[in-house]
Residue frames as qw, qx, qy, qz and C-alpha x, y, z in Angstrom:
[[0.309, 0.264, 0.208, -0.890, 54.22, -179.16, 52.65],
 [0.570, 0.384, 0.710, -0.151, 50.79, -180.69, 51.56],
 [0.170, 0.214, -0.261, -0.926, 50.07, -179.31, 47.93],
 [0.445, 0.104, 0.839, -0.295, 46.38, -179.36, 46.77],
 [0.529, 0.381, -0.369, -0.662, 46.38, -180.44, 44.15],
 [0.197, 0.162, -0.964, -0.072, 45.99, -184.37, 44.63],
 [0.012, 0.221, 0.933, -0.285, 43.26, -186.30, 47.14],
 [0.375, 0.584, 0.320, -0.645, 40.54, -183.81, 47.62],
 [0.591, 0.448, -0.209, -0.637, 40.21, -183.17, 43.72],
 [0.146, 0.133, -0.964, -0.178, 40.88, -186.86, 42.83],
 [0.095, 0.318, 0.823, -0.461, 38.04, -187.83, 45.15],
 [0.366, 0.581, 0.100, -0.720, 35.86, -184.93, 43.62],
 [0.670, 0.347, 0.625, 0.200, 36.70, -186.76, 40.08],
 [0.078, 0.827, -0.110, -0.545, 38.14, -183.79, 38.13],
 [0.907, 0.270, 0.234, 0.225, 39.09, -184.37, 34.97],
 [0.431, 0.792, -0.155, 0.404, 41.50, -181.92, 33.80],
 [0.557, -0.694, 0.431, -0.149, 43.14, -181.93, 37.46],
 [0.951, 0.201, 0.233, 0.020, 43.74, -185.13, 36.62],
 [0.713, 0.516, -0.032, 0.473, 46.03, -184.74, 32.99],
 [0.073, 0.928, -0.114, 0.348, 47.57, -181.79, 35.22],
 [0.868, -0.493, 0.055, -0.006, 48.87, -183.53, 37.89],
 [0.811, 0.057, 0.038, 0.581, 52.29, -184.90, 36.12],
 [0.335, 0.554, -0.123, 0.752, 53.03, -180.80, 35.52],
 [0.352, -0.732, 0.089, -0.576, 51.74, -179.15, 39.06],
 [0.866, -0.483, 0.108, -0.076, 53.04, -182.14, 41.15],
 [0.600, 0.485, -0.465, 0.435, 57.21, -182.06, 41.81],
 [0.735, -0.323, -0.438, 0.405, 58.79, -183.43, 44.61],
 [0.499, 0.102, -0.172, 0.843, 60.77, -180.33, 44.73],
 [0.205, -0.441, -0.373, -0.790, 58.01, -177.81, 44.75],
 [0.689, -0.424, -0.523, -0.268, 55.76, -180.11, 47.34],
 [0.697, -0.377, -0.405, 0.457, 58.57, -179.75, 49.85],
 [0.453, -0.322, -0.229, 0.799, 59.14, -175.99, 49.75],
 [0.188, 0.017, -0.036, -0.981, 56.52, -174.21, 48.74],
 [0.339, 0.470, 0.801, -0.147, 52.47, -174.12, 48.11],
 [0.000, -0.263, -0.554, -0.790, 50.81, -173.66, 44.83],
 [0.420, 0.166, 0.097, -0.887, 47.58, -171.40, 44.64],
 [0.596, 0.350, 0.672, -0.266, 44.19, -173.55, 44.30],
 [0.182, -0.078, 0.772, 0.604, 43.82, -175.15, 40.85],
 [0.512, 0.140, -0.152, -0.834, 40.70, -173.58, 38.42],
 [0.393, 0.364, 0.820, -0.203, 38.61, -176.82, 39.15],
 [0.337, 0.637, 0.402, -0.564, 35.59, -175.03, 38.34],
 [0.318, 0.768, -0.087, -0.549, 36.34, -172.88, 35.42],
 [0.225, -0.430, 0.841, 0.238, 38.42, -175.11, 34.00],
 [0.116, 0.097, 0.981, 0.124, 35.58, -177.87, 33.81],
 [0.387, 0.771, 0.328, -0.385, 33.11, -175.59, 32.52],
 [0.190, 0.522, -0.465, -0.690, 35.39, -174.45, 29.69],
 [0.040, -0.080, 0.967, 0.240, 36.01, -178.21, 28.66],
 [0.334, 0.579, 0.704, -0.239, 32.12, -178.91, 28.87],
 [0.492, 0.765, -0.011, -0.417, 31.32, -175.88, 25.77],
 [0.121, -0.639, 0.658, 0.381, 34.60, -176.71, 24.57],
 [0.231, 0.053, 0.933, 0.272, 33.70, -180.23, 23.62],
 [0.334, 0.725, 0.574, -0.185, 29.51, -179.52, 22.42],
 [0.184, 0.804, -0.248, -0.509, 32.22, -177.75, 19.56],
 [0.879, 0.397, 0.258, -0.055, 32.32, -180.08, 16.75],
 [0.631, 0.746, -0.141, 0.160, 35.18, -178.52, 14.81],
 [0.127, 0.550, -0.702, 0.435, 37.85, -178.06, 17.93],
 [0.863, -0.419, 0.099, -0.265, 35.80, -180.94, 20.36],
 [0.937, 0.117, -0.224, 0.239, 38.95, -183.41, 19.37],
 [0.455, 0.505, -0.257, 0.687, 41.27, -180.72, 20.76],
 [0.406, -0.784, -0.264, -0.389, 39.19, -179.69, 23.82],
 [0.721, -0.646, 0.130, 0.216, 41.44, -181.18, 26.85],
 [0.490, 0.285, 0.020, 0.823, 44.79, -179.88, 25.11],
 [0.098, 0.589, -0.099, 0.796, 43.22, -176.43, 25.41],
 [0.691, -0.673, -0.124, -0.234, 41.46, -176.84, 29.09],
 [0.803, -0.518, -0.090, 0.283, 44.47, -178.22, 30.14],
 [0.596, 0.216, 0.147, 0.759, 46.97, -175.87, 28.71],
 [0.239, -0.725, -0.225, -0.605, 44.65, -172.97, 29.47],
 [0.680, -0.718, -0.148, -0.014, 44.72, -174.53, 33.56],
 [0.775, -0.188, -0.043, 0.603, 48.56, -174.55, 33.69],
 [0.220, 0.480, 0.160, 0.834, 48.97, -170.89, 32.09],
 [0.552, -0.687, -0.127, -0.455, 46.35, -169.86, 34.88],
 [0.717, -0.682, -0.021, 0.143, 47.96, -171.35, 37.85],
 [0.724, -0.220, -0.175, 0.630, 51.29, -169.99, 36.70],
 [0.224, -0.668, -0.075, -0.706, 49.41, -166.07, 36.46],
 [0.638, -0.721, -0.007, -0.272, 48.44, -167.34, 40.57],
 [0.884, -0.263, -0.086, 0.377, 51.81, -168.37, 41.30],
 [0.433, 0.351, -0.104, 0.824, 53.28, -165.06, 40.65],
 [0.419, -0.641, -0.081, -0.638, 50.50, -162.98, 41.87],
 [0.800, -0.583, -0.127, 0.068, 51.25, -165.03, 45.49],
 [0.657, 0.215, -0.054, 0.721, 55.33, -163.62, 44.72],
 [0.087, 0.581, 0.473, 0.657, 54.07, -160.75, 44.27],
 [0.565, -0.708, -0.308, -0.290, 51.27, -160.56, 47.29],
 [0.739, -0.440, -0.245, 0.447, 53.84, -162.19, 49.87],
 [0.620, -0.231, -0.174, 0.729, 56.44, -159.22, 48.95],
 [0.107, -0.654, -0.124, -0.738, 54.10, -156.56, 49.42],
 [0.658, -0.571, -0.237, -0.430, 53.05, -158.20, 52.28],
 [0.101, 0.709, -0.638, 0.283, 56.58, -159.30, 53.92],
 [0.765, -0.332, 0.512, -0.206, 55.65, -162.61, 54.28],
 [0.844, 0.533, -0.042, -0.036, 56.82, -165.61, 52.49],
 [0.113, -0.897, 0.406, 0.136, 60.39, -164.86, 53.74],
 [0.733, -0.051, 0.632, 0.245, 61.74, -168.46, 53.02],
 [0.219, -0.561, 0.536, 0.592, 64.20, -167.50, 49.91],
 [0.217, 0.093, 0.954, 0.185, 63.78, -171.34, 48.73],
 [0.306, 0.379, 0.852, -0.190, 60.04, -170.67, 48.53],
 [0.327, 0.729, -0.127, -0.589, 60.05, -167.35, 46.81],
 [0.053, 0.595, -0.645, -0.477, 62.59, -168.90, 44.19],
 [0.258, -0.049, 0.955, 0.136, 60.55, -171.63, 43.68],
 [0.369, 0.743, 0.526, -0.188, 57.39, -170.33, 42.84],
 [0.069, 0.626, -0.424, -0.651, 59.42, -167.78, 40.59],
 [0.088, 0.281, -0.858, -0.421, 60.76, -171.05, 38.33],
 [0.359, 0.282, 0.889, -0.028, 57.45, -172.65, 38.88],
 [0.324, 0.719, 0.440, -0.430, 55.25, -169.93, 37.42],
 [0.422, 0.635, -0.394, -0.514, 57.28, -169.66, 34.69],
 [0.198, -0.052, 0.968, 0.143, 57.33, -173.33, 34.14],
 [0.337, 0.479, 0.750, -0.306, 53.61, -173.75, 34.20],
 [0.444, 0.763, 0.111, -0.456, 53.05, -170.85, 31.87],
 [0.163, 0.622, -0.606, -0.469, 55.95, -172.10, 29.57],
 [0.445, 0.199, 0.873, -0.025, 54.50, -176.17, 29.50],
 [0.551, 0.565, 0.587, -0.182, 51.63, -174.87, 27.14],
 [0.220, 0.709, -0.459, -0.488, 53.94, -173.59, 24.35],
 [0.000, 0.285, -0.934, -0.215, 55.62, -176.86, 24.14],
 [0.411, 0.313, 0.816, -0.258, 51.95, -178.85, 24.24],
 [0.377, 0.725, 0.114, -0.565, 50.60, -176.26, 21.76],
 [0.042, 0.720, -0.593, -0.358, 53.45, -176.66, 19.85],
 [0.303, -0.224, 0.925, -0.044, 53.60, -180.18, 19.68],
 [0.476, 0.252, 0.812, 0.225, 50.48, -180.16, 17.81],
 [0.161, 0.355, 0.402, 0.829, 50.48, -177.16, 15.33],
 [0.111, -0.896, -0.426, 0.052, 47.94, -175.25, 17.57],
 [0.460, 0.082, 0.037, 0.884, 50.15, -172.00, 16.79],
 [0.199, -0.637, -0.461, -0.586, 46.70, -170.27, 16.81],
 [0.578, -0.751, -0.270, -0.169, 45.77, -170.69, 20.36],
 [0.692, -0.120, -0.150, 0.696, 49.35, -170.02, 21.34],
 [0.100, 0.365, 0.211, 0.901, 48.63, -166.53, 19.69],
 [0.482, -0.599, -0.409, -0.492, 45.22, -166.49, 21.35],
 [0.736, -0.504, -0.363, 0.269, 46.33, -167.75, 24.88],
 [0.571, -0.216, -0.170, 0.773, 49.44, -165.21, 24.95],
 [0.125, -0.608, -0.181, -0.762, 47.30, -161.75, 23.58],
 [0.624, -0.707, -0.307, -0.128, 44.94, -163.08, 26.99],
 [0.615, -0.228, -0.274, 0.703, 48.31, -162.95, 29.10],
 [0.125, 0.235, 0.028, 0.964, 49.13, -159.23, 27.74],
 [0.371, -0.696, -0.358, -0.499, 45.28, -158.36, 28.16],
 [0.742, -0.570, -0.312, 0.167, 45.43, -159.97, 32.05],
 [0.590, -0.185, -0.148, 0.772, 49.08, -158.13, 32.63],
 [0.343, 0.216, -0.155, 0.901, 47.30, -154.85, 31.76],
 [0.628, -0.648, -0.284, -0.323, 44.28, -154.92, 33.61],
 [0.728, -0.557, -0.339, 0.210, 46.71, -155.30, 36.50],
 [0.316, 0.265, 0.002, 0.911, 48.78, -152.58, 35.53],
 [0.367, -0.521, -0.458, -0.620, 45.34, -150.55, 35.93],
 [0.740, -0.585, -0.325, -0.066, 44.66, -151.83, 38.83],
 [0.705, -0.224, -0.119, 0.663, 47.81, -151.52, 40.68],
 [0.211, 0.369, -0.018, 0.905, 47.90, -147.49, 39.29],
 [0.540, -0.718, -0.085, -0.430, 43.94, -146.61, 41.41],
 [0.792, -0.127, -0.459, 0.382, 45.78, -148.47, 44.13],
 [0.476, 0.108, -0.097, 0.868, 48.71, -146.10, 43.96],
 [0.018, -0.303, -0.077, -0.950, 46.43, -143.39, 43.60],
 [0.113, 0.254, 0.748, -0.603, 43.92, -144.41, 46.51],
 [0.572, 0.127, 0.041, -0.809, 40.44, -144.11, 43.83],
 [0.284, -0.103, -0.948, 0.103, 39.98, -148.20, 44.26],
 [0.592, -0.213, 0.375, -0.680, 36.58, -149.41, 45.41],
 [0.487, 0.045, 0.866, -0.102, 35.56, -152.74, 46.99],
 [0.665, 0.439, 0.559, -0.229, 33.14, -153.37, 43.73],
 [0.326, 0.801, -0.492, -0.099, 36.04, -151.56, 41.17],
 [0.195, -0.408, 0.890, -0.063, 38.26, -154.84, 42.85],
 [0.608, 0.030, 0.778, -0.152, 35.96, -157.23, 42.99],
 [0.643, 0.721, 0.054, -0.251, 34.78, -156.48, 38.84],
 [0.301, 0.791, -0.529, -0.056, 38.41, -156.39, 38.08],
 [0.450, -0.344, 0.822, -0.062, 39.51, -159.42, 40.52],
 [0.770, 0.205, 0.551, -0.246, 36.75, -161.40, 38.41],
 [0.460, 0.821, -0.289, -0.175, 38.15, -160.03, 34.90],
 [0.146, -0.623, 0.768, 0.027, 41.64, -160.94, 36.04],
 [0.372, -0.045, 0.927, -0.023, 40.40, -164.93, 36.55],
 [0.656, 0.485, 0.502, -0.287, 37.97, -164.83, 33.77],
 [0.405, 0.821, -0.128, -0.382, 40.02, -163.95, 30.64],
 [0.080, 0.477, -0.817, -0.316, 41.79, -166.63, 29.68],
 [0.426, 0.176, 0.887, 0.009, 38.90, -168.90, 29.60],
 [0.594, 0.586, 0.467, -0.293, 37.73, -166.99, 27.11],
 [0.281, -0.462, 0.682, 0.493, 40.33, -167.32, 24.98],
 [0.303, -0.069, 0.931, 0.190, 38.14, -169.61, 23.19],
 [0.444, 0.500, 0.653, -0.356, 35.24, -168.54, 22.75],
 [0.525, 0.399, -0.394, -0.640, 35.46, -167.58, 18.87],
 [0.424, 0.251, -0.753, -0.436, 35.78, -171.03, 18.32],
 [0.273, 0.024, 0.833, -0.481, 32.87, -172.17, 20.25],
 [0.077, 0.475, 0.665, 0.571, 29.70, -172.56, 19.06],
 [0.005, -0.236, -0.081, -0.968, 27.92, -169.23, 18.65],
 [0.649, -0.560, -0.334, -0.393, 24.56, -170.40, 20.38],
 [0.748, -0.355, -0.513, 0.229, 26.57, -171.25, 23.34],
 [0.423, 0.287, -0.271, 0.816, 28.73, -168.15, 24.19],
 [0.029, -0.544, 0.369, -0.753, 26.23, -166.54, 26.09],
 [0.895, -0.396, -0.183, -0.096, 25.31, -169.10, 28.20],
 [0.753, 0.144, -0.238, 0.596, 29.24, -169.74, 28.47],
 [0.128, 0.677, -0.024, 0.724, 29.20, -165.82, 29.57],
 [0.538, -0.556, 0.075, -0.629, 26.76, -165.60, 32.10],
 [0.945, -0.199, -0.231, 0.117, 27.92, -169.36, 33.92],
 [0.682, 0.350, -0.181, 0.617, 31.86, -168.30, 33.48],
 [0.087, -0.560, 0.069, -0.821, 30.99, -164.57, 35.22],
 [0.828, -0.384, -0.139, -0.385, 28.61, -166.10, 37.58],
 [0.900, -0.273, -0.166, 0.298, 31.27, -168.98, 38.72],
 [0.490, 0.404, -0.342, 0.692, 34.34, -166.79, 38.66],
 [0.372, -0.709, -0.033, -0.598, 32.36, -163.74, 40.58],
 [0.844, -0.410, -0.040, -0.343, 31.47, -166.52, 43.12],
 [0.877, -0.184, -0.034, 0.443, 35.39, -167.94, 43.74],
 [0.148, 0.399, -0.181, 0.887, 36.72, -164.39, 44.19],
 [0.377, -0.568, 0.266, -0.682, 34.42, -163.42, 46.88],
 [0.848, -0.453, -0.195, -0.196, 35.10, -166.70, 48.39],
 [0.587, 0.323, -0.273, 0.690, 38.78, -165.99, 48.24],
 [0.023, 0.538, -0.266, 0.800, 37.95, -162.84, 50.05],
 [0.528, -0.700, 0.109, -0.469, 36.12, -163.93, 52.47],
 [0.902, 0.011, -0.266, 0.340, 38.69, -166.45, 53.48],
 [0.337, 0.373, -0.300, 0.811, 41.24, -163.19, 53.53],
 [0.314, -0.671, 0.101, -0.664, 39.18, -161.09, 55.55],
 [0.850, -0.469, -0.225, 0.083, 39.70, -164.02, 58.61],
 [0.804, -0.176, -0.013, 0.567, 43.41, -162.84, 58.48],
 [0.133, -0.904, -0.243, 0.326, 44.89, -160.13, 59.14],
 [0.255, -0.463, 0.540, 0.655, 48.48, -160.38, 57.22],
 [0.361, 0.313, 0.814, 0.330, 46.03, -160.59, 54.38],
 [0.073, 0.740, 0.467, -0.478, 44.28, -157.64, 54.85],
 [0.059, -0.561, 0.302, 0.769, 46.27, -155.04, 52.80],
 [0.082, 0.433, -0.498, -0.747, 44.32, -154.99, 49.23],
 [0.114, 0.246, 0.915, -0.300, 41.91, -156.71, 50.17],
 [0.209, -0.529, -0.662, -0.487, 38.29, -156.47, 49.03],
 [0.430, -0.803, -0.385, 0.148, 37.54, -155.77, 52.88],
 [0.574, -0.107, 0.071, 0.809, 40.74, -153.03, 52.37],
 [0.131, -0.242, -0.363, -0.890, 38.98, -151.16, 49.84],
 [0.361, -0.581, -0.654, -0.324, 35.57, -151.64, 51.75],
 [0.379, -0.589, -0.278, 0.657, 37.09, -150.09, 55.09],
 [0.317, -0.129, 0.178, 0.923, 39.02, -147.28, 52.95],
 [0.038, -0.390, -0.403, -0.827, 35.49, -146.28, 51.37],
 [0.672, -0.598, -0.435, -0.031, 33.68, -146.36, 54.64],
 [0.580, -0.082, -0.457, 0.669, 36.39, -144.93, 56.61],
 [0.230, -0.901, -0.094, 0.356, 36.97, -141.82, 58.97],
 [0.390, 0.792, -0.410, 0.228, 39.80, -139.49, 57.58],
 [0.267, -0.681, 0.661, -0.166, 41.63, -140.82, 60.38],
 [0.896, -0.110, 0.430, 0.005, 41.19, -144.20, 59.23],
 [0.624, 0.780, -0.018, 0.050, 42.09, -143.24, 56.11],
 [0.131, 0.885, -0.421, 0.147, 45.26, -141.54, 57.13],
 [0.487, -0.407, 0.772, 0.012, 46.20, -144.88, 59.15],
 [0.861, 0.123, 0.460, 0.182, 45.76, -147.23, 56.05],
 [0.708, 0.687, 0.026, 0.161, 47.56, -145.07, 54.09],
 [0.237, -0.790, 0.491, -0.280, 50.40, -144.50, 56.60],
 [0.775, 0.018, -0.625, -0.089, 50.17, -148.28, 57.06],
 [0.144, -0.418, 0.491, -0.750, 49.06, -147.80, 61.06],
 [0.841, -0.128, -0.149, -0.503, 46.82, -150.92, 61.09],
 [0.153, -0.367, 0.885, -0.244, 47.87, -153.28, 63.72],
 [0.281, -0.318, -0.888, -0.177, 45.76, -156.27, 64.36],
 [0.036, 0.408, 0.779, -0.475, 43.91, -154.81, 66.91],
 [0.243, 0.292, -0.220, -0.898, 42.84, -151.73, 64.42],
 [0.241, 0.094, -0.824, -0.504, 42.64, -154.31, 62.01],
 [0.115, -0.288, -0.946, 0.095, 39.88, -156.33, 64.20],
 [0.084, 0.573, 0.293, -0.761, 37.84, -152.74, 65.63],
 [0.359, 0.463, -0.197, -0.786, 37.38, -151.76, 61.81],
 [0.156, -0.057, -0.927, -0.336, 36.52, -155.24, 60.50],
 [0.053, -0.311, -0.851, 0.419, 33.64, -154.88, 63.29],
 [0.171, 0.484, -0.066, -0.856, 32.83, -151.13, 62.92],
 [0.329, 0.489, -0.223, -0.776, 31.95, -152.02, 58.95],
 [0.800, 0.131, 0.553, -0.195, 30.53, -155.78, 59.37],
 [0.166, 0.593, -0.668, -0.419, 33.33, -156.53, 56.84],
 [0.177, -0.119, 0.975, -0.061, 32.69, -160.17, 57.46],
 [0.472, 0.490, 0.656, -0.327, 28.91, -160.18, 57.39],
 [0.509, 0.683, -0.134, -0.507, 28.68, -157.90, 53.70],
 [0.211, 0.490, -0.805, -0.259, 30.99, -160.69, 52.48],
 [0.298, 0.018, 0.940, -0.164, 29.01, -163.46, 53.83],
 [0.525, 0.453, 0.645, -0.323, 25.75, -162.04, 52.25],
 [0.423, 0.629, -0.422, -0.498, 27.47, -161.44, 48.78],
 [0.114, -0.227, 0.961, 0.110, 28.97, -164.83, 48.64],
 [0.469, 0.306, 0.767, -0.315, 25.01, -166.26, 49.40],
 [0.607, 0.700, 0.123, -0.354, 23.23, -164.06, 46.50],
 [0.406, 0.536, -0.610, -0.419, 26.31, -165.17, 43.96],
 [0.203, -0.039, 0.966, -0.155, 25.78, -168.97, 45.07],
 [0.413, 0.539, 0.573, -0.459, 22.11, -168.28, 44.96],
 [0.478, 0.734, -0.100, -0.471, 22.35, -166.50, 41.18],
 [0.138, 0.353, -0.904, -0.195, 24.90, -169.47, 39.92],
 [0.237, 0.087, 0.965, -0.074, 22.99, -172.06, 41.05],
 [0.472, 0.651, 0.305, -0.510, 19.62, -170.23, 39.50],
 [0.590, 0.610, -0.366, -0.382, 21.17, -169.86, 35.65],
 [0.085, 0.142, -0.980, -0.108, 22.84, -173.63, 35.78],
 [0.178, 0.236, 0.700, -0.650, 19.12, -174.50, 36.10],
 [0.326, 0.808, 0.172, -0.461, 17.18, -172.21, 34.09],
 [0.041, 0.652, -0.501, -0.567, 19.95, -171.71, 31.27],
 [0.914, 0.233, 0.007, -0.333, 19.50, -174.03, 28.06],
 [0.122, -0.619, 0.775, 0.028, 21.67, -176.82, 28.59],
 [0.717, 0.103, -0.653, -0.221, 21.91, -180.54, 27.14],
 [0.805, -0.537, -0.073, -0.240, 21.64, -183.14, 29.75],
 [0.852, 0.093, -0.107, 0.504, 25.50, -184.21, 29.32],
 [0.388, 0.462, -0.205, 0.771, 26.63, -181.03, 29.74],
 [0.517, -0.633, 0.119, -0.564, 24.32, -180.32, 33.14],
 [0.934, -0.251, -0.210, 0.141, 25.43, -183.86, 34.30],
 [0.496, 0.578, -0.208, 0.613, 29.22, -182.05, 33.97],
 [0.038, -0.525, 0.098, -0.844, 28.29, -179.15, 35.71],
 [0.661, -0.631, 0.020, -0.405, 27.12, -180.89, 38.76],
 [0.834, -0.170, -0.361, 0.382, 29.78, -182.89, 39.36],
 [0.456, 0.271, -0.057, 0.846, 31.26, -179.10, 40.42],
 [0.171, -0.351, -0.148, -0.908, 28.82, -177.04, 41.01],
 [0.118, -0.294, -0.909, 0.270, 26.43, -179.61, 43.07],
 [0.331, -0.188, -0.414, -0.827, 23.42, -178.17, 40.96],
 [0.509, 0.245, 0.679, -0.469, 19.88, -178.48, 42.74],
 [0.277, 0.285, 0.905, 0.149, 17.58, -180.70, 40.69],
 [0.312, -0.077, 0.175, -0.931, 14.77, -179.01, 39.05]]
């Protein structure tokens, strides 16, 4: 099975991809399972504030990349998780491998941390875990209790992938954080609702879904009563994607966050090294 983490982001020139590579690439892994898309983005926005920090700049790709491996092994459960809500995934091998990977990945940045007295950001990186594990507690209780909305998910989805890059930010510099804020929010926002609108093409994807919660608040009682019965076939599934231009409200959120990212990378005060950064990612219009 392809995994992608290699060509495409090589080509793209990532740098932290890059130092990641030797931990997210195993033979063993590559043949029986797929990892969840690596924080490019967020990643190479931390590193960019990270380093324009004088006192931790010498330390910057330790924490970016220890920070990216702790993140993709949070999205390698959360696909464990998904698959056995969703009863796919059935391959044993592939469950049991993402199991031992996601606790690989998240255990790699002890021993890195470790390795050079950063006992701090160990402390700092594993509070973010707890934080991230109960925000999804949270989440997972409205679920249960059916008082989820599509803009409750999508606030929380962005939380979820935005709190361990900020892990860092005491020991940024203090003119930068909210710039860092409003970029970080802004890019996350904008790779969550491109996630969803990916899901919303598929139907064994559907369940908890941004377009889930957008049907369920839109519904009929009788829709209601069939997603909570779990009476949605595909063809349901395709009649209420139509019915509540699931696709199209996702197509014209995606534009205005694209359209409001690419406006503050722009407009925000930024050195010229650190905007040069941010376009190798972002592919920043000029002003």
């Amino acid at each position: 099975m392809t995994n992608r983490y290699s060509r495409r982001q090589q080509m793209n020139g990532y740098h932290i991809s890059q130092l990641a590579k030797r931990y997210v690439e195993h033979d063993m892994i590559q043949a029986h399972t797929e990892l969840p898309a690596f924080p490019n983005a967020r990643v190479e926005l931390m590193f960019a504030f990270l380093n324009r920090s004088k006192p931790i700049a010498e330390h910057s790709e330790l924490f970016a990349l220890v920070t990216s491996l702790v993140q993709v092994g949070l999205d390698t459960h959360d696909t464990i998780e998904l698959a056995a809500v969703q009863h796919n995934d059935r391959n044993l091998r592939s469950r049991q491998l993402k199991v031992l990977a996601g606790d690989y990945f998240s255990s790699r940045f002890y021993n890195l941390l470790a390795q050079q007295g950063q006992i701090d950001t160990v402390r700092a990186l594993s509070q973010s875990v707890c934080d991230i594990n109960r925000l999804k507690m949270t989440m997972v209780d409205k679920m249960k209790h059916w008082t989820m909305t599509a803009e409750e998910y999508l606030r929380a989805s962005v939380t979820l992938k935005k709190s361990l890059f900020q892990s860092f930010n005491a020991q940024m510099n203090q003119e930068d954080i909210s710039t860092w804020e409003e970029l970080l929010d802004s890019l996350t926002e904008l790779e969550v609702l491109e996630r969803e609108q990916e899901r919303a093409d598929h139907f064994e994807r559907f369940e908890g879904s941004w377009s889930y919660w957008h049907v369920w608040q839109q519904g009929t009682d009788e829709e209601r009563r069939k997603l909570k019965q779990k009476l949605v076939d595909e063809m349901l599934w395709n009649a209420l994607m139509s019915k509540y231009e699931v696709r199209e409200q996702l197509a014209y959120q995606v534009r205005v966050s694209r359209d409001k990212l690419h406006t503050l990378a722009v407009t925000l005060p930024l050195d010229e090294s650190t905007r040069q950064r941010l376009d190798t990612f972002l592919a920043l219009p000029r002003l």
